[in-house]
C-alpha positions as CSV (number, residue, x, y, z in Angstrom):
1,X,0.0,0.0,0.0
2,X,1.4,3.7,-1.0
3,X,-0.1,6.2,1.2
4,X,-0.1,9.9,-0.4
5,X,-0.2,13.1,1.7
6,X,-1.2,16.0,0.0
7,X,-3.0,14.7,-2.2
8,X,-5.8,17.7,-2.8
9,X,-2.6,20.0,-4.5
10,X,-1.0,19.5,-7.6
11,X,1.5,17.8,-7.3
12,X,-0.4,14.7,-5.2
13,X,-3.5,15.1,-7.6
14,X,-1.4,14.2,-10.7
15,X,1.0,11.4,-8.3
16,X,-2.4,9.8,-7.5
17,X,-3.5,9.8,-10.7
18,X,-0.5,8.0,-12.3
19,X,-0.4,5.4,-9.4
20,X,-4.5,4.9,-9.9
21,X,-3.8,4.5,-13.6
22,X,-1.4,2.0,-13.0
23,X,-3.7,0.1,-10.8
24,X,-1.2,0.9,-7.6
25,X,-3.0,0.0,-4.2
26,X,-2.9,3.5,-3.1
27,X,-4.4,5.5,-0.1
28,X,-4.3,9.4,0.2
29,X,-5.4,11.9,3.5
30,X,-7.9,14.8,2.8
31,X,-8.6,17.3,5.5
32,X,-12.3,18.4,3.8
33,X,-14.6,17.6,1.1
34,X,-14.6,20.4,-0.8
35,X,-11.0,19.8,-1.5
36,X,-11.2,16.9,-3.5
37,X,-12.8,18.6,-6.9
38,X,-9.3,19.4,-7.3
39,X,-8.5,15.8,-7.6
40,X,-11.3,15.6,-9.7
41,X,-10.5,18.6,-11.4
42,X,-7.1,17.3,-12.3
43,X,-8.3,13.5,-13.7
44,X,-10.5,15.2,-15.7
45,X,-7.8,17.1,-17.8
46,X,-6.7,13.8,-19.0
47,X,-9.0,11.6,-18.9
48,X,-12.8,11.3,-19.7
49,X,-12.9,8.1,-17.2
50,X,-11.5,9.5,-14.4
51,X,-14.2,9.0,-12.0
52,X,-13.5,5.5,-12.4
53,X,-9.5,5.9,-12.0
54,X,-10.3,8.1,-8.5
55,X,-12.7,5.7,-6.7
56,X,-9.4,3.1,-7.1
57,X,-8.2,5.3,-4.1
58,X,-8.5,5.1,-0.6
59,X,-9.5,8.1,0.9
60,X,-8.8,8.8,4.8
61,X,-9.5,12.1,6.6
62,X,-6.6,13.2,8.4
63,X,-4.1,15.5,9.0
64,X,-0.1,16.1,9.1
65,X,-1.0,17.7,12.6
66,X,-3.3,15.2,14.0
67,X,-1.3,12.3,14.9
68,X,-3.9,9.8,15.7
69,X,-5.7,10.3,12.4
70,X,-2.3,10.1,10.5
71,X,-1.0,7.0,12.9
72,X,-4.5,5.3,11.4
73,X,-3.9,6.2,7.9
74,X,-0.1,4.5,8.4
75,X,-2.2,1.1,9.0
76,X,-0.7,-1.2,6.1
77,X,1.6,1.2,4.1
78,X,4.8,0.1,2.5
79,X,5.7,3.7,0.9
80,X,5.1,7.2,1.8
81,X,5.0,10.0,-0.9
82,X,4.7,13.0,1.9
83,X,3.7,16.0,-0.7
84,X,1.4,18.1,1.8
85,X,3.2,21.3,2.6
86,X,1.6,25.0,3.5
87,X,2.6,27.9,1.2
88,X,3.3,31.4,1.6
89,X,6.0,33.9,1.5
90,X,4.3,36.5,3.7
91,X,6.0,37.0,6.9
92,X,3.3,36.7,9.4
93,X,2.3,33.4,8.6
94,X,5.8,32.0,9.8
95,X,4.6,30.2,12.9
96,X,1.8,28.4,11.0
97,X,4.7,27.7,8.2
98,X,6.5,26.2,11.1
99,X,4.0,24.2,12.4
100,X,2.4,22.8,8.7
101,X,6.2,22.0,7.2
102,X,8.3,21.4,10.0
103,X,6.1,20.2,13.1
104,X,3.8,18.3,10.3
105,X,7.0,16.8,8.6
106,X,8.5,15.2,11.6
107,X,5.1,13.2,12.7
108,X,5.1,12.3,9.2
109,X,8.4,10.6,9.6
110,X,8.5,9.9,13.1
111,X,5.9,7.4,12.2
112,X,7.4,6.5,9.3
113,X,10.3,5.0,11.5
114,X,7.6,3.8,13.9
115,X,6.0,1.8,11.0
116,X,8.6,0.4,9.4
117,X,7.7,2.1,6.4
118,X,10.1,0.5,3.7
119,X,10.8,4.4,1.4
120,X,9.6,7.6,2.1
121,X,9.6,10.4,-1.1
122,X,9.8,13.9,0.6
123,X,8.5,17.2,-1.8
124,X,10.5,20.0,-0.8
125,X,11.7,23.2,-3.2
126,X,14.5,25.1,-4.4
127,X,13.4,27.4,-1.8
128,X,15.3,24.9,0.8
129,X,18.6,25.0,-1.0
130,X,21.6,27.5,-0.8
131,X,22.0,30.7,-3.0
132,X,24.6,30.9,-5.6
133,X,27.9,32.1,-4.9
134,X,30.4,33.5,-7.5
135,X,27.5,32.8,-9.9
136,X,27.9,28.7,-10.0
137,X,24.8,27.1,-10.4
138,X,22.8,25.9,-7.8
139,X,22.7,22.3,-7.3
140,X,22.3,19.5,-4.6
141,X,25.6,20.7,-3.0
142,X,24.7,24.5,-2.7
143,X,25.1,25.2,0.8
144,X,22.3,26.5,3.2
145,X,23.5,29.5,5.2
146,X,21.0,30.9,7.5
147,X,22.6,34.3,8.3
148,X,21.1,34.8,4.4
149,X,18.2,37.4,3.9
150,X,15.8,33.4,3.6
151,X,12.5,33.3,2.8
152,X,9.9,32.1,5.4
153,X,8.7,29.8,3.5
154,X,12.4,28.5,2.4
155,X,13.7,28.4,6.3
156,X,10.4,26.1,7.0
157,X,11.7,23.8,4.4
158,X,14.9,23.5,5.6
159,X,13.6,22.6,8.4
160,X,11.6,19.9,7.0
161,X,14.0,18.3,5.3
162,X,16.3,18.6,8.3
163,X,13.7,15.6,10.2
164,X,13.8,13.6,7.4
165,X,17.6,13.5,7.4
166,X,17.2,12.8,11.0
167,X,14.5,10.2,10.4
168,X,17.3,8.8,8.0
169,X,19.9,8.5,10.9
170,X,17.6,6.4,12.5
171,X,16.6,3.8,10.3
172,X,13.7,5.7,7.4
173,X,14.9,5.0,3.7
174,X,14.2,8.4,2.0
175,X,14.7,10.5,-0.9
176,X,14.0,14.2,-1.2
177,X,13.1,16.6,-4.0
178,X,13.6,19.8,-4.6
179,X,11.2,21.2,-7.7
180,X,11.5,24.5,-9.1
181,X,8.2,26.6,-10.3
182,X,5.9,23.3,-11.0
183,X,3.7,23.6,-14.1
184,X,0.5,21.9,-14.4
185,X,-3.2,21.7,-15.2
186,X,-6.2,21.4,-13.4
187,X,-6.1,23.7,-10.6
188,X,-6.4,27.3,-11.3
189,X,-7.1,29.0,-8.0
190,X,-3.9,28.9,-6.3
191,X,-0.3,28.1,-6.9
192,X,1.5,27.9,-10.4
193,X,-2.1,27.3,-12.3
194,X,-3.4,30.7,-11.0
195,X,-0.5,32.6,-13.2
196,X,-2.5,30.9,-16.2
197,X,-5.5,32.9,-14.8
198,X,-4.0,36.2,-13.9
199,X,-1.9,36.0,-17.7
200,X,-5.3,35.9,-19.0
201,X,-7.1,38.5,-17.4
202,X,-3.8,40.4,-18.4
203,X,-0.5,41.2,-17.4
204,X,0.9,44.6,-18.0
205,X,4.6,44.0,-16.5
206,X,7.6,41.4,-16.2
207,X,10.9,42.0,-14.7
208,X,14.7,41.5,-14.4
209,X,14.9,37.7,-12.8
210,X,15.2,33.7,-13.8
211,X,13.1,31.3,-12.8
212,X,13.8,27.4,-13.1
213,X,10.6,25.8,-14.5
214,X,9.7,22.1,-14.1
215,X,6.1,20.4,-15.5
216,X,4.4,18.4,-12.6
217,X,4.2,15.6,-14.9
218,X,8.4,15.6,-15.1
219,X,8.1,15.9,-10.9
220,X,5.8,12.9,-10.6
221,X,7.2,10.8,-13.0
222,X,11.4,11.2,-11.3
223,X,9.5,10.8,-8.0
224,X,7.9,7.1,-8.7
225,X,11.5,6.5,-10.5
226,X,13.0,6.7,-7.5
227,X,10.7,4.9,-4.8
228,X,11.1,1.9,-7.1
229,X,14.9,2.9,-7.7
230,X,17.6,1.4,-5.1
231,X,18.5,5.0,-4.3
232,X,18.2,6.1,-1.0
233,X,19.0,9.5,1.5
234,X,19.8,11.8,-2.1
235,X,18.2,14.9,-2.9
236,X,17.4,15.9,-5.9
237,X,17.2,19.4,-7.7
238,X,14.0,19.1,-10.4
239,X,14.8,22.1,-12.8
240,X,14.3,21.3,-16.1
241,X,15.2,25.2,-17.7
242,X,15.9,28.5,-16.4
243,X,14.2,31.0,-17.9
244,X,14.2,35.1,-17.7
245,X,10.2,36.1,-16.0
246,X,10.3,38.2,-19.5
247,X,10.2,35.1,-20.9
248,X,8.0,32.8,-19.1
249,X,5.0,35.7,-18.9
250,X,5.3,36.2,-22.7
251,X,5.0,32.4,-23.0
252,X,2.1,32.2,-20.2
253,X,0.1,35.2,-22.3
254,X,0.2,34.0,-25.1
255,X,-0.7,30.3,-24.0
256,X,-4.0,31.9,-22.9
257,X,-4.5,34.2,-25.8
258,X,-3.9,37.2,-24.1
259,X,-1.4,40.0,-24.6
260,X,1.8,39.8,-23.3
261,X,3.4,41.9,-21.0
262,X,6.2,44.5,-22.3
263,X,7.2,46.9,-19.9
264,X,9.9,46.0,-17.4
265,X,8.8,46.6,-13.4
266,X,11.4,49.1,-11.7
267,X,13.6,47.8,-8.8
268,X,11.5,51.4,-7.6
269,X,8.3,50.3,-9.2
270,X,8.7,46.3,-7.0
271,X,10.0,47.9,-4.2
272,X,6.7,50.6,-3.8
273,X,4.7,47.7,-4.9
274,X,5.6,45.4,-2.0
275,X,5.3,48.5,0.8
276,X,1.9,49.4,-0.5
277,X,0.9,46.0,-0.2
278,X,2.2,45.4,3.3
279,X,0.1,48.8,4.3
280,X,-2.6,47.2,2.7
281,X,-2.7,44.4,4.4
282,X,-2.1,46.8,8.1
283,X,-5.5,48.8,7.0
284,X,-7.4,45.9,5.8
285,X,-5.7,42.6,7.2
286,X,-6.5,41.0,3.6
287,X,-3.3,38.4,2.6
288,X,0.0,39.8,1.1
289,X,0.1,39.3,-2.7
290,X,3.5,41.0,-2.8
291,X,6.3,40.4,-0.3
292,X,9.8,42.0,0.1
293,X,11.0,38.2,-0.6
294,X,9.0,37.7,-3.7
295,X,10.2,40.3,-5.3
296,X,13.7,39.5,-4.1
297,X,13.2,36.5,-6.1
298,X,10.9,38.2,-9.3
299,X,14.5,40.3,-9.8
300,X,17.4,37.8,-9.0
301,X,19.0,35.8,-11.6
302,X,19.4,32.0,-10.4
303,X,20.8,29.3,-12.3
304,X,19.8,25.4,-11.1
305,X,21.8,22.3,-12.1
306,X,19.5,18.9,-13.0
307,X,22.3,17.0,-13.9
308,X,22.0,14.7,-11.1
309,X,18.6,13.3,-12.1
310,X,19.2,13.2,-15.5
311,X,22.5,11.0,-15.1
312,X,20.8,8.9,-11.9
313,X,17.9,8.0,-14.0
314,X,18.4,8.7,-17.4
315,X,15.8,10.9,-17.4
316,X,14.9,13.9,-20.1
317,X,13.0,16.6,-19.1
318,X,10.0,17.8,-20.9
319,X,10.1,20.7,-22.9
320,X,8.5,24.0,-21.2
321,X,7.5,25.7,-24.1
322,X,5.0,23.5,-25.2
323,X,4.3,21.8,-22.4
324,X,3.2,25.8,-21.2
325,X,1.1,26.2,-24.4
326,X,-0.7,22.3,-23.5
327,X,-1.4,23.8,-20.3
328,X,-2.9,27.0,-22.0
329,X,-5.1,25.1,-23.9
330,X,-6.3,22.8,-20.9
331,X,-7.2,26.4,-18.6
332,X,-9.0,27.7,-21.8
333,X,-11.1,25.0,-22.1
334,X,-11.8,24.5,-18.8
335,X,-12.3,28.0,-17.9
Protein backbone atom coordinates (compact mmCIF):
# COMPACT_ATOMS: atom_id res chain seq x y z
CA UNK A 1 0.00 0.00 0.00
CA UNK A 2 1.38 3.70 -1.02
CA UNK A 3 -0.07 6.24 1.24
CA UNK A 4 -0.15 9.92 -0.45
CA UNK A 5 -0.18 13.10 1.69
CA UNK A 6 -1.18 15.97 0.00
CA UNK A 7 -3.04 14.69 -2.18
CA UNK A 8 -5.77 17.66 -2.83
CA UNK A 9 -2.55 20.02 -4.52
CA UNK A 10 -1.02 19.54 -7.63
CA UNK A 11 1.49 17.77 -7.27
CA UNK A 12 -0.39 14.73 -5.19
CA UNK A 13 -3.46 15.14 -7.58
CA UNK A 14 -1.37 14.24 -10.66
CA UNK A 15 0.97 11.35 -8.33
CA UNK A 16 -2.38 9.84 -7.49
CA UNK A 17 -3.48 9.84 -10.70
CA UNK A 18 -0.51 7.98 -12.33
CA UNK A 19 -0.38 5.35 -9.36
CA UNK A 20 -4.47 4.93 -9.94
CA UNK A 21 -3.82 4.54 -13.64
CA UNK A 22 -1.41 2.00 -13.05
CA UNK A 23 -3.66 0.07 -10.84
CA UNK A 24 -1.21 0.94 -7.62
CA UNK A 25 -2.98 0.04 -4.15
CA UNK A 26 -2.88 3.48 -3.10
CA UNK A 27 -4.41 5.52 -0.06
CA UNK A 28 -4.35 9.43 0.17
CA UNK A 29 -5.40 11.90 3.53
CA UNK A 30 -7.88 14.77 2.78
CA UNK A 31 -8.60 17.27 5.48
CA UNK A 32 -12.32 18.40 3.77
CA UNK A 33 -14.56 17.63 1.14
CA UNK A 34 -14.55 20.40 -0.78
CA UNK A 35 -10.99 19.79 -1.46
CA UNK A 36 -11.16 16.93 -3.50
CA UNK A 37 -12.79 18.62 -6.89
CA UNK A 38 -9.33 19.40 -7.33
CA UNK A 39 -8.55 15.84 -7.58
CA UNK A 40 -11.25 15.58 -9.68
CA UNK A 41 -10.50 18.55 -11.40
CA UNK A 42 -7.13 17.30 -12.25
CA UNK A 43 -8.34 13.55 -13.69
CA UNK A 44 -10.54 15.23 -15.72
CA UNK A 45 -7.81 17.06 -17.82
CA UNK A 46 -6.73 13.77 -18.96
CA UNK A 47 -9.05 11.58 -18.93
CA UNK A 48 -12.84 11.33 -19.67
CA UNK A 49 -12.91 8.12 -17.22
CA UNK A 50 -11.48 9.54 -14.44
CA UNK A 51 -14.17 9.03 -12.04
CA UNK A 52 -13.50 5.46 -12.36
CA UNK A 53 -9.53 5.92 -11.98
CA UNK A 54 -10.29 8.13 -8.47
CA UNK A 55 -12.73 5.69 -6.70
CA UNK A 56 -9.44 3.13 -7.05
CA UNK A 57 -8.23 5.34 -4.08
CA UNK A 58 -8.51 5.09 -0.59
CA UNK A 59 -9.47 8.14 0.91
CA UNK A 60 -8.79 8.75 4.79
CA UNK A 61 -9.52 12.15 6.58
CA UNK A 62 -6.63 13.22 8.37
CA UNK A 63 -4.09 15.48 9.01
CA UNK A 64 -0.15 16.08 9.12
CA UNK A 65 -0.97 17.73 12.57
CA UNK A 66 -3.33 15.19 14.04
CA UNK A 67 -1.30 12.35 14.87
CA UNK A 68 -3.86 9.80 15.71
CA UNK A 69 -5.73 10.27 12.44
CA UNK A 70 -2.35 10.06 10.49
CA UNK A 71 -0.97 7.03 12.90
CA UNK A 72 -4.50 5.28 11.36
CA UNK A 73 -3.86 6.23 7.87
CA UNK A 74 -0.15 4.55 8.41
CA UNK A 75 -2.19 1.12 8.96
CA UNK A 76 -0.65 -1.23 6.14
CA UNK A 77 1.60 1.22 4.12
CA UNK A 78 4.83 0.14 2.55
CA UNK A 79 5.68 3.69 0.93
CA UNK A 80 5.08 7.19 1.78
CA UNK A 81 5.01 9.96 -0.89
CA UNK A 82 4.75 13.02 1.90
CA UNK A 83 3.75 16.03 -0.68
CA UNK A 84 1.42 18.13 1.78
CA UNK A 85 3.18 21.34 2.58
CA UNK A 86 1.63 25.02 3.53
CA UNK A 87 2.60 27.94 1.22
CA UNK A 88 3.32 31.38 1.57
CA UNK A 89 5.99 33.94 1.50
CA UNK A 90 4.26 36.48 3.67
CA UNK A 91 6.00 37.00 6.86
CA UNK A 92 3.32 36.72 9.35
CA UNK A 93 2.33 33.38 8.62
CA UNK A 94 5.79 32.05 9.80
CA UNK A 95 4.59 30.22 12.94
CA UNK A 96 1.84 28.42 10.97
CA UNK A 97 4.66 27.67 8.23
CA UNK A 98 6.49 26.24 11.08
CA UNK A 99 4.04 24.18 12.36
CA UNK A 100 2.45 22.78 8.65
CA UNK A 101 6.21 22.03 7.23
CA UNK A 102 8.29 21.37 9.98
CA UNK A 103 6.15 20.22 13.12
CA UNK A 104 3.76 18.26 10.31
CA UNK A 105 7.03 16.77 8.57
CA UNK A 106 8.54 15.24 11.60
CA UNK A 107 5.09 13.22 12.72
CA UNK A 108 5.11 12.28 9.16
CA UNK A 109 8.36 10.58 9.64
CA UNK A 110 8.54 9.91 13.14
CA UNK A 111 5.92 7.40 12.16
CA UNK A 112 7.40 6.45 9.30
CA UNK A 113 10.32 4.97 11.48
CA UNK A 114 7.58 3.77 13.92
CA UNK A 115 6.01 1.79 11.03
CA UNK A 116 8.58 0.42 9.36
CA UNK A 117 7.66 2.07 6.37
CA UNK A 118 10.08 0.53 3.72
CA UNK A 119 10.79 4.37 1.43
CA UNK A 120 9.65 7.64 2.11
CA UNK A 121 9.64 10.36 -1.09
CA UNK A 122 9.76 13.85 0.62
CA UNK A 123 8.47 17.17 -1.85
CA UNK A 124 10.54 19.95 -0.76
CA UNK A 125 11.73 23.24 -3.23
CA UNK A 126 14.48 25.06 -4.41
CA UNK A 127 13.42 27.44 -1.77
CA UNK A 128 15.28 24.92 0.84
CA UNK A 129 18.61 25.02 -0.98
CA UNK A 130 21.64 27.53 -0.81
CA UNK A 131 22.04 30.73 -2.98
CA UNK A 132 24.57 30.91 -5.64
CA UNK A 133 27.93 32.06 -4.94
CA UNK A 134 30.37 33.55 -7.53
CA UNK A 135 27.50 32.79 -9.92
CA UNK A 136 27.85 28.74 -10.04
CA UNK A 137 24.76 27.08 -10.38
CA UNK A 138 22.76 25.89 -7.84
CA UNK A 139 22.74 22.34 -7.32
CA UNK A 140 22.32 19.47 -4.63
CA UNK A 141 25.63 20.67 -2.96
CA UNK A 142 24.69 24.51 -2.75
CA UNK A 143 25.09 25.18 0.84
CA UNK A 144 22.25 26.51 3.16
CA UNK A 145 23.52 29.46 5.15
CA UNK A 146 20.97 30.87 7.50
CA UNK A 147 22.55 34.32 8.30
CA UNK A 148 21.12 34.84 4.38
CA UNK A 149 18.18 37.38 3.86
CA UNK A 150 15.75 33.42 3.59
CA UNK A 151 12.52 33.33 2.80
CA UNK A 152 9.87 32.12 5.41
CA UNK A 153 8.73 29.82 3.47
CA UNK A 154 12.41 28.51 2.37
CA UNK A 155 13.69 28.44 6.34
CA UNK A 156 10.37 26.07 7.03
CA UNK A 157 11.73 23.78 4.43
CA UNK A 158 14.87 23.49 5.60
CA UNK A 159 13.58 22.57 8.39
CA UNK A 160 11.57 19.93 6.95
CA UNK A 161 13.96 18.32 5.34
CA UNK A 162 16.31 18.57 8.30
CA UNK A 163 13.70 15.64 10.17
CA UNK A 164 13.82 13.63 7.42
CA UNK A 165 17.60 13.50 7.36
CA UNK A 166 17.19 12.83 11.01
CA UNK A 167 14.51 10.20 10.37
CA UNK A 168 17.33 8.81 8.00
CA UNK A 169 19.90 8.55 10.95
CA UNK A 170 17.59 6.43 12.54
CA UNK A 171 16.63 3.76 10.30
CA UNK A 172 13.72 5.70 7.44
CA UNK A 173 14.92 5.04 3.71
CA UNK A 174 14.20 8.36 1.97
CA UNK A 175 14.74 10.46 -0.92
CA UNK A 176 13.98 14.20 -1.20
CA UNK A 177 13.13 16.59 -4.04
CA UNK A 178 13.55 19.83 -4.61
CA UNK A 179 11.24 21.18 -7.66
CA UNK A 180 11.54 24.45 -9.07
CA UNK A 181 8.25 26.59 -10.29
CA UNK A 182 5.93 23.34 -11.01
CA UNK A 183 3.70 23.58 -14.14
CA UNK A 184 0.50 21.94 -14.35
CA UNK A 185 -3.21 21.72 -15.22
CA UNK A 186 -6.20 21.44 -13.38
CA UNK A 187 -6.05 23.66 -10.58
CA UNK A 188 -6.43 27.30 -11.34
CA UNK A 189 -7.11 29.02 -8.02
CA UNK A 190 -3.85 28.89 -6.33
CA UNK A 191 -0.35 28.10 -6.94
CA UNK A 192 1.51 27.88 -10.44
CA UNK A 193 -2.15 27.33 -12.28
CA UNK A 194 -3.37 30.72 -10.97
CA UNK A 195 -0.47 32.61 -13.17
CA UNK A 196 -2.53 30.87 -16.23
CA UNK A 197 -5.48 32.94 -14.79
CA UNK A 198 -4.05 36.20 -13.93
CA UNK A 199 -1.87 35.98 -17.69
CA UNK A 200 -5.32 35.90 -18.97
CA UNK A 201 -7.13 38.53 -17.37
CA UNK A 202 -3.83 40.41 -18.45
CA UNK A 203 -0.48 41.22 -17.42
CA UNK A 204 0.90 44.63 -17.99
CA UNK A 205 4.55 44.02 -16.49
CA UNK A 206 7.60 41.42 -16.18
CA UNK A 207 10.85 42.03 -14.66
CA UNK A 208 14.70 41.51 -14.42
CA UNK A 209 14.91 37.65 -12.75
CA UNK A 210 15.17 33.69 -13.81
CA UNK A 211 13.11 31.33 -12.80
CA UNK A 212 13.83 27.44 -13.08
CA UNK A 213 10.60 25.84 -14.52
CA UNK A 214 9.70 22.14 -14.10
CA UNK A 215 6.13 20.39 -15.48
CA UNK A 216 4.41 18.42 -12.61
CA UNK A 217 4.19 15.57 -14.86
CA UNK A 218 8.38 15.64 -15.15
CA UNK A 219 8.06 15.85 -10.90
CA UNK A 220 5.83 12.88 -10.57
CA UNK A 221 7.24 10.85 -12.98
CA UNK A 222 11.38 11.23 -11.28
CA UNK A 223 9.46 10.78 -7.96
CA UNK A 224 7.91 7.10 -8.68
CA UNK A 225 11.49 6.49 -10.52
CA UNK A 226 12.98 6.70 -7.45
CA UNK A 227 10.68 4.86 -4.79
CA UNK A 228 11.11 1.92 -7.13
CA UNK A 229 14.90 2.94 -7.68
CA UNK A 230 17.60 1.39 -5.10
CA UNK A 231 18.55 4.96 -4.33
CA UNK A 232 18.23 6.13 -1.03
CA UNK A 233 18.96 9.45 1.51
CA UNK A 234 19.85 11.85 -2.14
CA UNK A 235 18.20 14.86 -2.92
CA UNK A 236 17.44 15.91 -5.92
CA UNK A 237 17.17 19.37 -7.75
CA UNK A 238 14.02 19.07 -10.39
CA UNK A 239 14.76 22.15 -12.81
CA UNK A 240 14.27 21.31 -16.07
CA UNK A 241 15.20 25.15 -17.73
CA UNK A 242 15.95 28.48 -16.37
CA UNK A 243 14.19 31.05 -17.92
CA UNK A 244 14.17 35.07 -17.71
CA UNK A 245 10.25 36.09 -16.05
CA UNK A 246 10.29 38.23 -19.46
CA UNK A 247 10.21 35.13 -20.87
CA UNK A 248 8.02 32.81 -19.08
CA UNK A 249 5.02 35.71 -18.85
CA UNK A 250 5.28 36.18 -22.74
CA UNK A 251 5.02 32.43 -22.95
CA UNK A 252 2.07 32.19 -20.24
CA UNK A 253 0.14 35.22 -22.26
CA UNK A 254 0.18 34.03 -25.11
CA UNK A 255 -0.74 30.35 -23.98
CA UNK A 256 -4.04 31.89 -22.89
CA UNK A 257 -4.51 34.24 -25.82
CA UNK A 258 -3.87 37.24 -24.14
CA UNK A 259 -1.38 39.99 -24.59
CA UNK A 260 1.82 39.77 -23.25
CA UNK A 261 3.43 41.94 -20.96
CA UNK A 262 6.15 44.47 -22.30
CA UNK A 263 7.21 46.88 -19.91
CA UNK A 264 9.88 46.00 -17.36
CA UNK A 265 8.82 46.64 -13.37
CA UNK A 266 11.43 49.09 -11.71
CA UNK A 267 13.63 47.77 -8.76
CA UNK A 268 11.48 51.44 -7.56
CA UNK A 269 8.29 50.27 -9.15
CA UNK A 270 8.68 46.26 -7.04
CA UNK A 271 9.98 47.90 -4.16
CA UNK A 272 6.69 50.57 -3.78
CA UNK A 273 4.69 47.66 -4.85
CA UNK A 274 5.59 45.43 -1.97
CA UNK A 275 5.26 48.49 0.75
CA UNK A 276 1.87 49.40 -0.52
CA UNK A 277 0.93 45.95 -0.23
CA UNK A 278 2.16 45.43 3.34
CA UNK A 279 0.14 48.81 4.28
CA UNK A 280 -2.64 47.22 2.65
CA UNK A 281 -2.72 44.43 4.42
CA UNK A 282 -2.12 46.81 8.07
CA UNK A 283 -5.54 48.75 6.99
CA UNK A 284 -7.41 45.87 5.79
CA UNK A 285 -5.67 42.60 7.16
CA UNK A 286 -6.49 41.03 3.56
CA UNK A 287 -3.34 38.39 2.57
CA UNK A 288 0.00 39.84 1.08
CA UNK A 289 0.12 39.33 -2.67
CA UNK A 290 3.54 40.95 -2.79
CA UNK A 291 6.25 40.36 -0.33
CA UNK A 292 9.75 41.97 0.09
CA UNK A 293 10.96 38.23 -0.60
CA UNK A 294 8.96 37.73 -3.75
CA UNK A 295 10.23 40.33 -5.34
CA UNK A 296 13.71 39.52 -4.11
CA UNK A 297 13.18 36.47 -6.09
CA UNK A 298 10.85 38.19 -9.27
CA UNK A 299 14.50 40.34 -9.83
CA UNK A 300 17.42 37.76 -9.01
CA UNK A 301 19.02 35.76 -11.57
CA UNK A 302 19.36 31.98 -10.39
CA UNK A 303 20.84 29.27 -12.31
CA UNK A 304 19.75 25.39 -11.08
CA UNK A 305 21.82 22.34 -12.11
CA UNK A 306 19.51 18.86 -12.96
CA UNK A 307 22.32 17.00 -13.93
CA UNK A 308 21.96 14.70 -11.13
CA UNK A 309 18.65 13.31 -12.14
CA UNK A 310 19.18 13.24 -15.51
CA UNK A 311 22.51 10.97 -15.08
CA UNK A 312 20.81 8.86 -11.89
CA UNK A 313 17.90 7.96 -14.04
CA UNK A 314 18.42 8.67 -17.43
CA UNK A 315 15.84 10.94 -17.43
CA UNK A 316 14.94 13.92 -20.06
CA UNK A 317 13.04 16.59 -19.08
CA UNK A 318 9.98 17.76 -20.87
CA UNK A 319 10.09 20.72 -22.94
CA UNK A 320 8.45 23.97 -21.18
CA UNK A 321 7.53 25.69 -24.08
CA UNK A 322 4.95 23.54 -25.15
CA UNK A 323 4.28 21.77 -22.45
CA UNK A 324 3.22 25.76 -21.18
CA UNK A 325 1.13 26.24 -24.43
CA UNK A 326 -0.69 22.31 -23.50
CA UNK A 327 -1.39 23.80 -20.31
CA UNK A 328 -2.90 26.97 -21.96
CA UNK A 329 -5.05 25.13 -23.90
CA UNK A 330 -6.27 22.84 -20.89
CA UNK A 331 -7.22 26.41 -18.61
CA UNK A 332 -8.98 27.69 -21.83
CA UNK A 333 -11.06 25.03 -22.08
CA UNK A 334 -11.84 24.50 -18.75
CA UNK A 335 -12.27 27.97 -17.94
Amino acid sequence: MILVTGGTGLVGAHLLYKLASNDEKVRAIYRNEPKLDNVKNVFSCYSRDYESIYDKIDWVKADILDVPSLTEALTSVDYVYHCAAFVSFEPNKYHLLRKTNIEGTANVVNLCCSHNIKKLCYVSSTAALGHSINNKPIDEDTVWNPEEDNSVYGITKYGAEMEVWRATQEGLNAVIVNPGVILGAGIWRYGSGSLFKKAAKGLKYFSCGTVGLVTVNDVVEIMTKLMKSNIVNQRFVLVAENWTYKQFLQTLSKSVGAKPPKKLASALLLKTGWKLDWLKTKLTGKRRVLTKHIVKSLSTEKNYDSNKVKEALKHSFEPIDSSITQIGAIFQKQA
